[in-house]
N, C-alpha and C positions, 0 to 999 in steps of 0.2 A: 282447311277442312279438318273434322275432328272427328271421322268416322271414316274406317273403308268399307266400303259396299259392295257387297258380290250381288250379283241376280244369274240364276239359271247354270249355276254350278253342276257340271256333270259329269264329270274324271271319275273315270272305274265306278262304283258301286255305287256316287252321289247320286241323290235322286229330286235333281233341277234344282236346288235349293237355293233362297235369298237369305242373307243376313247382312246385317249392318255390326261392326265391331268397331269398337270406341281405342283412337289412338292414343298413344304415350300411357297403355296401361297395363297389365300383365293375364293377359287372355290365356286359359287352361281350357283346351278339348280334352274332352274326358270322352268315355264309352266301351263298349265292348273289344274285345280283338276282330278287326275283320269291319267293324262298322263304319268306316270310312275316315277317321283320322287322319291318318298321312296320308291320305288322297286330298283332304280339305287344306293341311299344313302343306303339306312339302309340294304335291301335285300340282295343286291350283295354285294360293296363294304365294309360295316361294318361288314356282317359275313364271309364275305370270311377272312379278318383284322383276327377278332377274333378270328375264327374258327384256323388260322394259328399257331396262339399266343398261345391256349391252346395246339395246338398238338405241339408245340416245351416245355411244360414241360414233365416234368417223369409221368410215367402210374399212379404211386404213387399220385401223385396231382391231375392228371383229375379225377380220380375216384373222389374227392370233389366238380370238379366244374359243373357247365351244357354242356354239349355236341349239338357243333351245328351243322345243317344240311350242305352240301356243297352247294352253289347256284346255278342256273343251266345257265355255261355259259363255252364258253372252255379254257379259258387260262385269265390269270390275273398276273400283277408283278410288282415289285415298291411298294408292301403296307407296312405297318408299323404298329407294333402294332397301333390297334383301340379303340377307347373311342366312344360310344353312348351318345348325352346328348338329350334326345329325350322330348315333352313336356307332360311328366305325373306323376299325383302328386301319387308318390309309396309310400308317409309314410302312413301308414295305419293305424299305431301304436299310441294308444292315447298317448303316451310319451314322441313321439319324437315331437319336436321344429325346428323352425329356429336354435338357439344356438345348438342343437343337431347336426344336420342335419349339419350346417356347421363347429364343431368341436371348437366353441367359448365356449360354455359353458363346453366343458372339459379344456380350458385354467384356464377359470374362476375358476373351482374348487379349481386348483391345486395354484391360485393367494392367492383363499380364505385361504388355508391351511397354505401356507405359511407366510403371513404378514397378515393376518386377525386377528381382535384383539377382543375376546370375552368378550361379554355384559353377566351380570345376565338377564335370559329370565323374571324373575318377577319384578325388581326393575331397572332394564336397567343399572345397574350400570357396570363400564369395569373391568373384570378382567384379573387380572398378574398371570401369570405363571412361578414362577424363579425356580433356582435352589438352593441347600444348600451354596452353595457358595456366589450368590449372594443376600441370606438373611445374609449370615452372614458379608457379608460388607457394606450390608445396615443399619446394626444394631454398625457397630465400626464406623457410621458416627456419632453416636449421642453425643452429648456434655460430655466430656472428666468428670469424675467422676458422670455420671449418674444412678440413682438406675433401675433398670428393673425388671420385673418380664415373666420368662417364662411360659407359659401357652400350655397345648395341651388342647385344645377344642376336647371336646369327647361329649355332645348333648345340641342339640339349639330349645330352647322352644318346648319342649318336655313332652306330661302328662305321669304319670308315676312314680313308686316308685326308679328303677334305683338300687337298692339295690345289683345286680351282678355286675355292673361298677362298684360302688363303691367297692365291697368286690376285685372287682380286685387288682382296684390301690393299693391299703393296704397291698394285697399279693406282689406286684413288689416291693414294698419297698418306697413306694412315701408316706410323711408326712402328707401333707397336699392338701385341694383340696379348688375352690371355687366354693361355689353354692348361684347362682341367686345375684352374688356381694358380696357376705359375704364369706370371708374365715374360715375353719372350719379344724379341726383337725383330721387326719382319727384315730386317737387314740379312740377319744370319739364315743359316740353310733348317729348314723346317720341316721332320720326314714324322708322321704321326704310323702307328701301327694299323693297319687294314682292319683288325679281329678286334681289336677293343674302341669301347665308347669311349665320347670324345666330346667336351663341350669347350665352345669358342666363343669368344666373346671381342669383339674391337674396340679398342682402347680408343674412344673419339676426343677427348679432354682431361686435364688434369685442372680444377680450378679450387680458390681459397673462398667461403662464401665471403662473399664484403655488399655493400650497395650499389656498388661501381661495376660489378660483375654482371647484371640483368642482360645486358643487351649480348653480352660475350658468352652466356648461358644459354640465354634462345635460340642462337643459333645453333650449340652444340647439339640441344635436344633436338632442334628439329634434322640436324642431322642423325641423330642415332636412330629417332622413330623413322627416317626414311629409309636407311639401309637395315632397318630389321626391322621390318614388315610391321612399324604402328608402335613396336618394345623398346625400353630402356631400364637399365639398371643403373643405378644411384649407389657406389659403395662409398661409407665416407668412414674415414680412420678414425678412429677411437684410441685412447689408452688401453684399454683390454682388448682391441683387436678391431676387425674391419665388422662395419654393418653394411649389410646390401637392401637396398629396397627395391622394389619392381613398379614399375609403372605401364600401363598399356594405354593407344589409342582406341584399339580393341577389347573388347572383352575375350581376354587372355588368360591362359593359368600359367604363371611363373615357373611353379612346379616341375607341372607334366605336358608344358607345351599346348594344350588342346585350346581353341580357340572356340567361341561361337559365335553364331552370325547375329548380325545387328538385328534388335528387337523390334519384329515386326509381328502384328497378327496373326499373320499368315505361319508363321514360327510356330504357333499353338493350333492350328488347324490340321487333323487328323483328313483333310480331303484336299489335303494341297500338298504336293510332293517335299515341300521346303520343311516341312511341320510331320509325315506321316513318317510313321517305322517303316523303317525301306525293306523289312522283312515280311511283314502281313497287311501295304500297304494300307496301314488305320486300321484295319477292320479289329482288329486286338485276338485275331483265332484264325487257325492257320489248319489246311485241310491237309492229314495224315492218314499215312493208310492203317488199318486197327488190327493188331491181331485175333483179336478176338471175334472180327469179320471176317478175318481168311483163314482163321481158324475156328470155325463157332462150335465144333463139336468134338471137345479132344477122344471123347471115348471110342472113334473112330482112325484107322489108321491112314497113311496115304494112297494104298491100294483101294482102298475103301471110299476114297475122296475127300479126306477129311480137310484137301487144301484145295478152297473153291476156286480159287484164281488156277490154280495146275490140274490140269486132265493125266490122270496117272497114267493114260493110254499112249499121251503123248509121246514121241519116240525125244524131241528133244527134253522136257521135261524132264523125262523117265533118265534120264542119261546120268543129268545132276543128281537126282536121286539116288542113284544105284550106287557112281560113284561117293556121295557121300556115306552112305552106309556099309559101303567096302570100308572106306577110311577109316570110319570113327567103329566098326562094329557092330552094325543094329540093323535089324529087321523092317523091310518096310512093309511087313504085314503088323504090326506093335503098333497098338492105340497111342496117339500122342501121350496121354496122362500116365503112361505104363514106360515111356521112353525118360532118361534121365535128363533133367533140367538142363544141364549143361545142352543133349544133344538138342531140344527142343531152340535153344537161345540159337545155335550154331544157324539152325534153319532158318532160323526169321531175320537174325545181322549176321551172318554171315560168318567167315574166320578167314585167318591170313593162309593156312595151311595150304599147300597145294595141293587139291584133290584132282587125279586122275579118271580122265571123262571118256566115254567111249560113245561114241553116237553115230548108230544107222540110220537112215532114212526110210522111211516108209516102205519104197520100192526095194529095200537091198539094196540097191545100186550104188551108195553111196559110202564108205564107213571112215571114219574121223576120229583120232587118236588124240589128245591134248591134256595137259597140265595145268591149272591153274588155281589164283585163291575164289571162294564164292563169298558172293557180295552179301547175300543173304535175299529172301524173297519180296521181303520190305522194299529193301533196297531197289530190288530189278526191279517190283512192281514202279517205284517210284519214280523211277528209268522211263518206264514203256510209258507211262501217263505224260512226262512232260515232252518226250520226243515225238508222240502219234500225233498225227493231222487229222484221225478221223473221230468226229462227234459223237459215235457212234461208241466205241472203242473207251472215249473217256468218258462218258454217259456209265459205261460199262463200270468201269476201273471204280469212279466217285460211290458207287453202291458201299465198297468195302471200304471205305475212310469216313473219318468221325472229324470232329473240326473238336480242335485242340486250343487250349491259350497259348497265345503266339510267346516262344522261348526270349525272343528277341527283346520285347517290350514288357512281357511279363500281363500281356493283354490290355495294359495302359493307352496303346493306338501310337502316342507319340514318340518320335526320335528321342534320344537319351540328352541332347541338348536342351531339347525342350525344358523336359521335366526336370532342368538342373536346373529353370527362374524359380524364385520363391516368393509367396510374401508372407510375411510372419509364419517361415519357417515352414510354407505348403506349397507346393507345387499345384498345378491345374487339374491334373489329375485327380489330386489328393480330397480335393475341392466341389469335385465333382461328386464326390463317390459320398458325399456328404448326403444327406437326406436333404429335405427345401428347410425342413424345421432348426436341423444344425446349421445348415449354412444360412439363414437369415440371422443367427446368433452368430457367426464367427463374421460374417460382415457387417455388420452393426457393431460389433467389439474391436472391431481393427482397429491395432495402433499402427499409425501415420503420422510421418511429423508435416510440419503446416505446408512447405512445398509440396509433398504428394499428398495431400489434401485438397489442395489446389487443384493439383490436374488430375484428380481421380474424382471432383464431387460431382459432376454429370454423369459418370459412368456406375459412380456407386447409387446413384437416385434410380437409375436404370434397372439395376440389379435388385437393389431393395424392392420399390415398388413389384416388380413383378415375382419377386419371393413372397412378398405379401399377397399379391392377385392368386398364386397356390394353395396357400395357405387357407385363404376365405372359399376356395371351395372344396373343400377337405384333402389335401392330395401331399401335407406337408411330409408324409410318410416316406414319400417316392425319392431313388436319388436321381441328380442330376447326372449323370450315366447310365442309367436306365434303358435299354434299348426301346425304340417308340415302337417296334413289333410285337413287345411284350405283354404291351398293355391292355386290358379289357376293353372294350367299347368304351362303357363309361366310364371311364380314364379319362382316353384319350377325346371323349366329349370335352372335361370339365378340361382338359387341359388348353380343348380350344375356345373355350369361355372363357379361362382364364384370360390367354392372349387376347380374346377381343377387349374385357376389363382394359387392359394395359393399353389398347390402342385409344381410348376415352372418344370414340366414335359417337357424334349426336345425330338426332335426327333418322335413325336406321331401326328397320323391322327384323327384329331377329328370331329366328325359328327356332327351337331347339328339342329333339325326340328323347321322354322322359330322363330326364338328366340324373334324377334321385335315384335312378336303379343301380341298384350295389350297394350304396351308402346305408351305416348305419343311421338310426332313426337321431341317435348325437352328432352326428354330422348333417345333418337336413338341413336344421336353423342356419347353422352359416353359410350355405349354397343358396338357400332362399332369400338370405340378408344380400346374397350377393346379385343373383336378379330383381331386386328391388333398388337395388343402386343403379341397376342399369336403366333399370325404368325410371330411375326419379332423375336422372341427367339428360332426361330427354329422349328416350328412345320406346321404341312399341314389340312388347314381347308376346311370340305367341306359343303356348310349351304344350307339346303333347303329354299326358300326364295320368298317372291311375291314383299316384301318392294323397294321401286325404291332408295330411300338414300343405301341400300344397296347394290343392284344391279350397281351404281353409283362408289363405292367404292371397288368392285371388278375386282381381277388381272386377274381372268377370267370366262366365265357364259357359262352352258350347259343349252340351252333350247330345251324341251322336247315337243313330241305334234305329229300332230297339235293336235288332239282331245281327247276325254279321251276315257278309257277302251280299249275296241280293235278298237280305230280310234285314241289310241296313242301309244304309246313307242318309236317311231322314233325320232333322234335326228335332230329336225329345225333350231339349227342355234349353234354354239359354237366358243369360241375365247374370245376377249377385248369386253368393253362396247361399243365401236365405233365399231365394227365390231358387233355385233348383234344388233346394232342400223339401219345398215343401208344393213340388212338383209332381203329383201321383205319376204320368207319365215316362218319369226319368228314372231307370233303372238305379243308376247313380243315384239320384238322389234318394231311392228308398235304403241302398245303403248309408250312406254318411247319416239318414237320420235313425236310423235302425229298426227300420220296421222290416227288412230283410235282412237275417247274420247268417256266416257261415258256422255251420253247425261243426264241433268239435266231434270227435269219435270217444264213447264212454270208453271201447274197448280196443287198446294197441294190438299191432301185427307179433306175432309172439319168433317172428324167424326159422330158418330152418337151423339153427344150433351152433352152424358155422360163422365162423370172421375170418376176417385179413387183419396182419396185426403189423405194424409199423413203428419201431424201436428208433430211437434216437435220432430222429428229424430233425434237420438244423441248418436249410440251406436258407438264405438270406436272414429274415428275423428269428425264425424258429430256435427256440430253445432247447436243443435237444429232445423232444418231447416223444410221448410212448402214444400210439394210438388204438384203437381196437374201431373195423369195421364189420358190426354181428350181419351179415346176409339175408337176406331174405325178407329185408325189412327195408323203408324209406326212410333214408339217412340227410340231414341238416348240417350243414358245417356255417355256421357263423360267428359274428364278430366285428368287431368298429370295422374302419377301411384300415390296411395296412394291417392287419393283425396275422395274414401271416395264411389265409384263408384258401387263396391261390397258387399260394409254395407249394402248399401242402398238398392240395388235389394237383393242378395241372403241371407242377414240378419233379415232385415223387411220387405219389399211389397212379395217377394214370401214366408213366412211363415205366416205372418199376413194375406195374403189370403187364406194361404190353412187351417189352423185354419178355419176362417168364412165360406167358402164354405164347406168343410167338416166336419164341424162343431167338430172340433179336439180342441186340445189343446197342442202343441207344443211347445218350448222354442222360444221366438222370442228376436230380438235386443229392445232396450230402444226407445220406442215412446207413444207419447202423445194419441194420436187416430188416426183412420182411417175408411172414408167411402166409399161410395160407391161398395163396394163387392157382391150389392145384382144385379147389374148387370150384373154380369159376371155367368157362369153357372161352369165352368170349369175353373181351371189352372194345365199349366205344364208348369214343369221344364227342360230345355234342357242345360245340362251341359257338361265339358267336360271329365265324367266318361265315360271307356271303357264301348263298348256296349256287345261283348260277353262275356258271360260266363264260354263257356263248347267249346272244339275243336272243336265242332258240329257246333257249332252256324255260320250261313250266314246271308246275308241278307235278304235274304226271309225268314229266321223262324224270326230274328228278328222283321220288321214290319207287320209280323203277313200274312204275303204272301202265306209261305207254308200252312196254314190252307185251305182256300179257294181252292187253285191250288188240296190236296189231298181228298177235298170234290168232284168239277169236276169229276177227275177220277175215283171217286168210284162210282158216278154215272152214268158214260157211261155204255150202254147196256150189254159188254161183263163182264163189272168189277158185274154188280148183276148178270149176268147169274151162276159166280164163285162165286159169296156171299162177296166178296170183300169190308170189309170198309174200311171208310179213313185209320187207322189204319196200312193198307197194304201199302201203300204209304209212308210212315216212313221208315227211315234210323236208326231210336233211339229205335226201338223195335221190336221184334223176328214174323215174318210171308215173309212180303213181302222183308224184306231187305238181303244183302250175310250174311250168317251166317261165311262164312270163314275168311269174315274181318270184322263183325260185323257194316256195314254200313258204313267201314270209306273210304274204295274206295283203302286205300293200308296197306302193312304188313311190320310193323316193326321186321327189324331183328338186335338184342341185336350182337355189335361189342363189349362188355364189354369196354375196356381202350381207344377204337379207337372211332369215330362218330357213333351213329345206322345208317344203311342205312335206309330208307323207298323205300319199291317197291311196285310196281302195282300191286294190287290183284289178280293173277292168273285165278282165278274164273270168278269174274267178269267185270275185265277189269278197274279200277277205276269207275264203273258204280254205285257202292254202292248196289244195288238193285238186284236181283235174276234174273232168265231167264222170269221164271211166271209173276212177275209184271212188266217187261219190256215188255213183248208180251201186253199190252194193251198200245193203242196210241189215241190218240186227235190229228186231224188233220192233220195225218201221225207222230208225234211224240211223245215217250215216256215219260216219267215221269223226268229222267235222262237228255235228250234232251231238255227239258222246261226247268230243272234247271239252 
């Protein structure tokens, strides 16, 4: 079949429509907002896709996945399994990453593990991990009648008397030992000092290298690797003196002792305990408490309240207080910024000094005399939050702490083993932090010799290719640590187009909601080049879309319309781009051919005089830069992708304002200063986070609609004659609404392994509301009627 056919399409706002759309080709719905688009794409044709696709596995499997509703339309055919790539940013997870998210950074790991060559984490030195075999032909390299001494290192500067190591070796039968460079006789009596370090070493062999020595070698070595845990040292006499070499079964440092664990994946994963910083497990930010939240207003003293977490009323409280300003001399009516630093520092860490405490109880009845140092209020706070059981309490506590880069890791996520493998001199971290654009150059540029070429050219084909699949849809900008929370919608779109690229999926109908939004009109071409590759390998694309470049470039376009809500879902014009060009009917198409342009304004908005000004800007790309925003005027910030666009607003000017207006203190991007704020009374934020919540949620309780609409009613004559408040006008709580289907309008009935059906509330008709509170009307209609 080479068409799918819909007939009697009727999901939200469609109205019954038939169309036939041609597969394996790149279909654009176009039309107005509201005209039924994603009720055609995602509604009907992606769940009906999907919904098919689950019910052709075994009952066995659905029972794991979600169950979707059937859409409401009569007949459908020609679909194909369905893929949604719809534009919303779903990692929620502080965890996950760009490299997560698109499965490079599980390449990486396993690159790491592989040919990764581990550093001493203290002294950066590389260590080698051989086997017995190839220490022992390391050791028949050395020049032919050489003296050697075997040695198992058993502790490296170490205090300590050591007096059971040594009674060991004595018991195994070993001669002699050396300590601290001197060799010593275990015959003789051996007393080491308790207070000073100490390193010992056992004397396991004395051999001349010859050819005849191999087998009388093996053995020594593999004794020495077995009584010191995997180590041997090799000193062999020289004329100028002794040389020592190390050798490990382990990856060991000779040095400083530190060992790290065998290279596995898991080693480099920030969500595996083996691989995470055991101080911020992974996350790279660790939740402190701020002072500047428990102190947000120094112009204020303590009596005053200026310390939110201490009730000055408090008797115990007040007790530390009092006594610290006994001790140190100071007023606890004195605005913090009027007290001298030192006493300010004393209050937040604390001092060793011992301040004398005097504390009543509430009732008198109590009084308590003691001595002691104060921790400081950080500190207590830090105390009560990790000791309290109640939710409540640390709900509480969390308001006044800011999430900080974790001290530990340096907000890298990983153990300091980790980050001590290298290849060409970069750790995984380092690699990460790359943009896709640099690290598709530095792995393409790697030098490797021919064995870790070997076993790294699957994994580098892995990496590459989907550095390249970034790349073709404009995103080469972004790094591979990237938190995937951070990203816009259309990011986080193109980045799961990317991955579908990389999975070379045939045969499959892919949905995808206007993908070109954000993008510079320079970056189009290669996002468009990139769904034409998906179309030309076999698959049937269908893109919601306003973009005229793309529009242009499509095999064929359903435009929807004419108007929104219930003045659209009718289909205005469909076919080629020449055929809905010159389609009077199609809104669309009077634009693209321009016989309707939007009119420019001869004359600009002239402002009310004021700006906001923004000096030295420079958190991720930004360069330093100075900004001026004049007021009162409709303001443009654009620029390619990655230019720096969204640092700029959603990083610094929308926190650094909400800061000053709200006189908060939030984590903002790296800038110089900023004024102008005292202008402004208000700011908000309008992003592209989902507005509801709760299944409930419409548009009317969302901007605050239903509020209003269910005061009215309660107020009309008949609604007090019955005692009726707003309350009763509620769908979300027990009076006025059906209690049979609890205000949702319909009643789920559980198909276990098949789809739940949902039906019409019997009761009350989909009307949500009871008989009682429908009998009251405003202007001949009910409540349900308004909605």
């Amino acid at each position: 079949m080479d068409k799918i056919i819909i007939k009697g399409a009727r999901e939200h706002n469609l109205k019954n429509i038939d169309l036939e759309l041609p597969r394996d080709k790149l279909i654009v719905v176009s039309g107005i907002s509201g005209s039924g688009k994603s009720s055609l794409a995602f509604d009907t044709i992606f769940a009906e896709g999907q919904r098919r696709y689950v019910e052709s596995l075994s009952s066995y499997a659905r029972q794991f996945l979600g169950r979707l509703d059937k859409p409401d339309l009569d007949y459908i055919e020609g679909l194909s399994p369905a893929i949604s790539i719809e534009q919303k940013t779903t990692h929620r997870n502080p965890r996950s990453t760009v490299g997560t998210v698109t499965e490079i950074y599980d390449y990486l790991r396993l690159l790491f593990a592989r040919i990764g060559k581990p550093h001493c984490p203290q002294c950066g030195k590389e260590i080698k991990e051989q086997s017995v075999d190839q220490i022992i032909d390391t050791i028949m390299t050395y020049p032919e009648g050489s003296k050697i001494i075997l040695l198992a290192p058993l502790v490296k500067n170490k205090k300590g008397e050591h007096q059971k190591i040594i009674d060991d070796a004595k018991k195994a039968g070993f001669a002699r030992v050396r300590i601290n460079g001197m060799t010593l006789n275990l015959e003789d009596e051996i007393h080491l000092e308790k207070n000073k370090k100490h390193t010992i070493d056992i004397i396991v062999d004395r051999i001349k290298i010859s050819d005849s020595v191999r087998k009388r070698l093996a053995e020594s070595v593999e004794t020495c690797l077995d009584i010191a845990d995997g180590q041997i040292i090799v000193v062999m006499k020289k004329d100028d003196g002794e040389h020592s070499e190390f050798f490990s079964r382990k990856n060991s440092c000779a040095d400083c002792g530190i060992s790290i664990p065998e290279l596995q994946p898991r080693l480099f994963s920030f969500n595996n305990p083996e691989g995470a910083c055991p101080e911020c497990s992974g996350i790279g930010m660790t939740l402190e408490f701020d002072k500047d939240l428990v102190i947000p207003d120094m112009s204020i003293s303590f009596n005053e309240g200026a310390v939110k977490t201490h009730n000055p009323e408090a008797n115990w409280h007040r007790s530390w207080f009092e006594g610290l300003a006994k001790h140190y001399d100071f007023s606890l009516d004195t605005p913090f910024d009027k007290l001298p630093e030192k006493i300010v520092d004393i209050i937040l860490y604390g001092t060793d000094d011992k301040i004398d405490v005097k504390y009543v109880n509430k009732k008198n009845t109590g009084k308590f005399e003691y001595s002691s140092s104060f921790k400081g209020i950080l500190a207590e706070l830090k105390r009560r939050y990790l000791e309290s059981s109640s939710n409540y309490i640390k709900d509480w506590l969390e308001g006044f702490m800011s999430q900080n880069e974790c001290s530990a890791c340096g907000g890298k996520r990983l153990r300091k083993e980790s980050l001590a493998v290298r290849i060409n001199n970069k750790n995984i971290y380092e690699t990460t932090k790359m943009s896709v654009h640099e690290a598709a150059d530095f792995f393409v540029n790697l030098e490797l010799n021919e064995t870790e070429k070997m076993i790294s050219s699957q994994i580098m084909k892995e990496i590459n290719s989907r550095l390249q699949f970034m790349k073709s849809v404009g995103l080469e900008y972004l790094d591979l640590e990237r938190k995937a929370s951070t990203l816009s919608g259309g990011e986080a779109q193109r980045i799961r187009l990317a991955t579908q690229i990389g999975s070379s999926l045939v045969g499959v109908l892919y949905i995808l909601d206007e993908p070109t939004i954000g993008l510079h009109q320079r970056d189009n071409q290669r996002l468009i080049e990139t769904l034409e590759h998906l179309r030309d390998i076999g698959n049937t694309l269908i893109v919601v879309e306003h973009d005229e470049q793309t529009l242009r470039t499509a095999d064929y376009i359903v435009d929807l319309g004419p108007g929104a809500g219930v003045h659209g879902g009718w289909v205005t014009a469909q076919g080629t781009y020449d055929e809905v060009l010159n389609n009077t009917a199609s809104l669309t198409g009077q634009y693209l051919s321009g016989k309707i342009m939007i009119d420019v304004p001869e004359k600009r908005r002239e402002g009310n005089g004021s700006s906001i000004n923004i000096t030295g800007a420079e958190e991720h790309n930004l360069k330093s830069i100075d900004v001026e925003f004049p007021l009162g005027k409709f303001i443009v910030i654009t620029g390619v992708s990655g230019s720096g666009k969204s640092t700029l607003m959603g990083d610094i000017l929308y926190p650094a304002l909400h800061n000053q207006v709200n006189r908060v203190h939030k984590k903002t991007g790296s800038f110089k200063a900023i004024s102008g704020a005292e202008n402004i009374d208000k700011i908000i934020n309008i992003d592209q986070s989902a507005i509801g919540r709760t299944p409930r949620s419409n548009p009317a309780t969302y901007v605050g609609l239903f509020t209003p609409i269910r005061d009215l009613f309660s107020n009309l004559p008949e609604s007090k004659a019955r005692g009726y408040k707003p309350g009763r006008f509620s769908f979300n709580v027990k009076g006025g609404r059906c209690e049979h289907c609890h205000g949702d309008g319909t009643k789920k009935i559980e198909m276990h392994f098949l789809s739940d059906v949902f039906v019409t509330c019997d009761v009350c008709g989909g009307r949500r509301f009871n008989r009682e509170t429908l009998d009251i009307r405003y202007k001949g209609k009910n409540i349900h009627e308004v909605l």
